[in-house]
C-alpha positions in Angstrom: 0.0 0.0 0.0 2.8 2.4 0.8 4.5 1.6 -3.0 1.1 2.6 -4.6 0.6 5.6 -2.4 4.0 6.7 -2.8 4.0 6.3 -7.0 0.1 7.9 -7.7 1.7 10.6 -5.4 4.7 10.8 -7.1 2.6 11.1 -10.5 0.2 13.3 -8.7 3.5 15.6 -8.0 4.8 15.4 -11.5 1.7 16.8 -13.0 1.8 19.8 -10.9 3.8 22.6 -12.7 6.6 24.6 -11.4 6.6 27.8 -11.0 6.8 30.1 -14.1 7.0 26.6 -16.1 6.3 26.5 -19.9 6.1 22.8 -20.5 2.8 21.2 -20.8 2.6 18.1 -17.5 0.6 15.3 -17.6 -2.7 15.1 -16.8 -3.3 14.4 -13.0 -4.8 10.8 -11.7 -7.7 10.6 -9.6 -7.6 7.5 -6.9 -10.7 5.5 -6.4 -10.7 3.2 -2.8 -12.9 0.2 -2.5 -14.4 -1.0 1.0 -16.8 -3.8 1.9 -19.8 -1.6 1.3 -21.6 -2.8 -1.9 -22.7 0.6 -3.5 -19.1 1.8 -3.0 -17.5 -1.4 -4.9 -19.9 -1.0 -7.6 -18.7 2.7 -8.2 -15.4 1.6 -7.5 -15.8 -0.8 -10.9 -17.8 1.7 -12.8 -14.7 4.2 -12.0 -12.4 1.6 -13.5 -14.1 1.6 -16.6 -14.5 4.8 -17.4 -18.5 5.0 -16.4 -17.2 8.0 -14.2 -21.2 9.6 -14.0 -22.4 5.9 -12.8 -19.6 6.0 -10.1 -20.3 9.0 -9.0 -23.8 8.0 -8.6 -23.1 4.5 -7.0 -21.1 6.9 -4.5 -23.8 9.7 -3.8 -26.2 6.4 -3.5 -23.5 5.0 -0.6 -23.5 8.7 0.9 -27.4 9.5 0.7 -27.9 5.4 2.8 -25.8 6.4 5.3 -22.5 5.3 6.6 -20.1 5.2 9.5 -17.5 7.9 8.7 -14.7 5.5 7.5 -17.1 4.6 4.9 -18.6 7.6 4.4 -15.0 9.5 4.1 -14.1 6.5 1.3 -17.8 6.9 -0.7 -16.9 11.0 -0.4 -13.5 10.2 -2.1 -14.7 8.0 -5.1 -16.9 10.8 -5.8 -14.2 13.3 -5.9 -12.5 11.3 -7.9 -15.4 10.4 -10.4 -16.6 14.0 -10.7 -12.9 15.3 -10.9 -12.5 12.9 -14.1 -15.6 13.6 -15.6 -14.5 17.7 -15.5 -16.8 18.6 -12.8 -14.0 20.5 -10.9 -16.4 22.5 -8.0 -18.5 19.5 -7.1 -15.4 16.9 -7.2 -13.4 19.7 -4.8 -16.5 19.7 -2.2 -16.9 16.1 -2.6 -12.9 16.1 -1.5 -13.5 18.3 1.5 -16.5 16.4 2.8 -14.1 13.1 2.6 -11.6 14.8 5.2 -14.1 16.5 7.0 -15.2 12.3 7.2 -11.8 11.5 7.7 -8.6 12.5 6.6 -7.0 10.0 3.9 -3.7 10.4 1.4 -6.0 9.3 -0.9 -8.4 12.4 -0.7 -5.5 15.2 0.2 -4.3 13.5 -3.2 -7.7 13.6 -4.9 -8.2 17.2 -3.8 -4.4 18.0 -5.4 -5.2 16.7 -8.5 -8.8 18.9 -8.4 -6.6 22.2 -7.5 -4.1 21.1 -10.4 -6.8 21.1 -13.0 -8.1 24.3 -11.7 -5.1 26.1 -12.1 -4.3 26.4 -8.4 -0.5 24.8 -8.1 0.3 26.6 -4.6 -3.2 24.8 -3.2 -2.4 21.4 -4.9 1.3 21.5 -3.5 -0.1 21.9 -0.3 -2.4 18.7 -0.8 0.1 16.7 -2.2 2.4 17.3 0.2 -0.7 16.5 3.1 -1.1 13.0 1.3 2.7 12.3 1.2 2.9 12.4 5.4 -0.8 11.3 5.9 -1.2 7.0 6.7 
């Protein structure tokens, strides 16, 4: 688990442009995490495919049942990460600050870098990224 989390970071960080740079980075990767909880591996799946509107409704289905926080804080990242990849940048960043107001994860500090990235906001992603590379 620590490999993973240290290479999507390590991606994560390579997308995020330097200061004053001119070349174009690669587009940042959203993480998904699966959990016991049914709705949650079906979005999970759907992420994987590329269905990333049917994950992020398998997720706001997990969220609008109820969970304990663990599960809600996981069901709150997948739909970062599915709104992020489908473009929706506001609703994936609030869905990303709901998962650590749930509980804080590398996964979603990383999730909401890769948001900030795409919105333009380096300094706020750095700050993420950085969050997720000392967070367990």
């Amino acid at each position: 688990m620590t490999l993973l989390r240290t290479l999507a970071l390590s991606a994560a960080l390579a997308a995020v442009p330097a200061a004053g740079a001119l070349a174009q980075t690669a587009a940042p990767q959203f993480q998904v995490q699966a959990a016991a909880d049914g709705l949650i591996r079906a979005g999970v799946q759907a992420f994987e495919r590329g269905q990333y509107d049917r994950s992020a409704s398998f997720s706001q289905q997990a969220i609008n049942r109820g969970l304990n926080n663990s599960r809600r804080a996981i069901a709150y990242n997948n739909l970062c990460a599915a709104l992020g990849a489908a473009g929706d940048l506001d609703g994936a960043r609030a869905a990303c600050e709901s998962s650590l107001a749930a509980s804080v994860s590398a996964q979603a500090h990383a999730n909401l870098g890769a948001v900030l990235t795409l919105a333009g906001d380096a300094a706020g992603a750095q700050q993420h990224l950085a969050a997720a590379s000392q967070t367990d």
